[in-house]
C-alpha positions as CSV (number, residue, x, y, z in Angstrom):
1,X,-111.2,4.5,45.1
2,X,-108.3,4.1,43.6
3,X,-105.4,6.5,43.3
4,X,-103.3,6.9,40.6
5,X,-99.7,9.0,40.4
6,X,-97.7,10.8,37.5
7,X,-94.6,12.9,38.5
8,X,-94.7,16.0,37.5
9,X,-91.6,17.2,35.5
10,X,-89.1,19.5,36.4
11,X,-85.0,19.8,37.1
12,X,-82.9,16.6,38.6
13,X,-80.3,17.6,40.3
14,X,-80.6,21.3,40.5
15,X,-83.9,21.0,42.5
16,X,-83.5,17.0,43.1
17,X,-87.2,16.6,41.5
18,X,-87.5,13.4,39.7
19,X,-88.8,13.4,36.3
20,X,-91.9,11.3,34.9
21,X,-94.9,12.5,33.6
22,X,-97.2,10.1,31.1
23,X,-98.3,6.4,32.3
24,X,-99.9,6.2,35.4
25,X,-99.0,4.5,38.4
26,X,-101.6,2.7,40.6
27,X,-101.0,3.8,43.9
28,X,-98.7,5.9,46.5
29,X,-96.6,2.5,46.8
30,X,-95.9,1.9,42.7
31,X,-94.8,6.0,43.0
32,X,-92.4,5.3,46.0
33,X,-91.0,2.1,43.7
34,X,-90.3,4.3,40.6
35,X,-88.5,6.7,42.6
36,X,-86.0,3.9,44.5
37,X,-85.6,2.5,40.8
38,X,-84.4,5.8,39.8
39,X,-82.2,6.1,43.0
40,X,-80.8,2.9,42.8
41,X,-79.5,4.1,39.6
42,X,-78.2,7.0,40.5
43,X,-76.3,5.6,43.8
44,X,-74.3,3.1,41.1
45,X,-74.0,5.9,38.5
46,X,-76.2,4.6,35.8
47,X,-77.4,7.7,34.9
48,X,-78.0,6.8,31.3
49,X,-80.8,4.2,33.4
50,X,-82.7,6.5,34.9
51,X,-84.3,7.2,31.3
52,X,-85.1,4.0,30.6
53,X,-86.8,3.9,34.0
54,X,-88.3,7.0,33.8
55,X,-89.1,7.0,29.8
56,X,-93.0,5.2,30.7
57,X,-93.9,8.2,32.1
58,X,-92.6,11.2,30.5
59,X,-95.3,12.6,27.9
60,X,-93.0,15.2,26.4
61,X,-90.1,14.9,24.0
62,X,-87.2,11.8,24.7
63,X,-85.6,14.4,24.1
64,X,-85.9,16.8,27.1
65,X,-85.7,13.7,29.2
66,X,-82.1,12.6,27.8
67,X,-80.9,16.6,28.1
68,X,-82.0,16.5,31.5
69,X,-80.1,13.2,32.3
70,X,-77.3,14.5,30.9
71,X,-77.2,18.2,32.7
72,X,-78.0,15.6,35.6
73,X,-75.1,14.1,34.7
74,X,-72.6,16.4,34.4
75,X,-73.4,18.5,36.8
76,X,-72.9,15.9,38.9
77,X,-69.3,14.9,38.0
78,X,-68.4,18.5,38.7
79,X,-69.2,18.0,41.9
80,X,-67.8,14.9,42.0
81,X,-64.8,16.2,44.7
82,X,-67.5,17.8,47.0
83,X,-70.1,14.7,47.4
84,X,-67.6,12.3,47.2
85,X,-69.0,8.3,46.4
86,X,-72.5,7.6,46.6
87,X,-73.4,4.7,49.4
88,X,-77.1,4.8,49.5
89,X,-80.0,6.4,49.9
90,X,-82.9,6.6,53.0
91,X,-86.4,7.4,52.8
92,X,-86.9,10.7,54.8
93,X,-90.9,11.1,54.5
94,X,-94.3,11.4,52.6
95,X,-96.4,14.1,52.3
96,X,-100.0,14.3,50.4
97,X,-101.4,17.9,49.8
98,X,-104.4,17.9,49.3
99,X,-105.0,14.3,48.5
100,X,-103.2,15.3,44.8
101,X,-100.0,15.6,45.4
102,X,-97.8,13.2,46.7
103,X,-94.0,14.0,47.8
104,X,-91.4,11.5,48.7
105,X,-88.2,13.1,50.2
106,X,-85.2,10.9,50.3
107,X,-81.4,11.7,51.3
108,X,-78.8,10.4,48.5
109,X,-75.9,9.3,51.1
110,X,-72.5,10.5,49.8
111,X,-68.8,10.1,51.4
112,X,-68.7,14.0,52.2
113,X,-72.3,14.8,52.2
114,X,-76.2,14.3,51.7
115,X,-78.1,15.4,48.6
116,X,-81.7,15.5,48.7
117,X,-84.4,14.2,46.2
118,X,-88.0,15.6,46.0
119,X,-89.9,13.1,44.1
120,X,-93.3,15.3,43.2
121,X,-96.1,12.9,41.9
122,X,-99.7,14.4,40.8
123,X,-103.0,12.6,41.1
124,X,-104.8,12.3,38.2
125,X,-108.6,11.7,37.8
């Protein structure tokens, strides 16, 4: 059987939960792809990238996605001085609930600190 993945929406950067919700991805290894695409944005500061990453996915307004991105966004320029540059980003784990929910836990690598990302995908029928 085949499993398919959406990620369910919610807050980036307050509760590092990546946003996509809409198209389906194939498997556990297409979710873990879409969430280094959005990394790999964020790590170079393309913020404005991540929605056109993300946009396949999202089944509510462009909106909300672009006002998310942009809280994203600012909030993280006022902590600019805290996390200092982004240098990468490393996979911390997986973990399936369930066998519905998928969770992929990475560590944003800054020059002062480490931010975490929960990427929350749900298993649809």
């Amino acid at each position: 059987m085949t499993r398919r993945y959406v990620c369910l929406p919610g807050m980036l950067l307050v509760t590092m939960l990546a946003v996509a919700y809409g198209a389906t991805l194939k498997n556990a290894e297409e979710a873990k792809e879409l969430a280094e695409k959005v990394l790999t944005r964020v790590v170079v500061g393309d913020m404005g990238g991540i929605t056109t990453v993300v946009k396949p996915y999202w089944s509510f307004s462009e909106d909300e996605l672009e006002a998310l991105v942009t809280q994203t966004a600012q909030q993280r320029q006022l902590l600019a001085h805290r996390l200092g540059k982004s240098i990468g980003f490393t996979f911390v784990r997986r973990e399936v609930a369930a066998d519905t929910f998928l969770r992929l836990i990475y560590i944003e690598r800054c020059e002062n600190t480490g931010l975490r990302w929960l990427f929350t995908f749900y298993k649809v029928k």
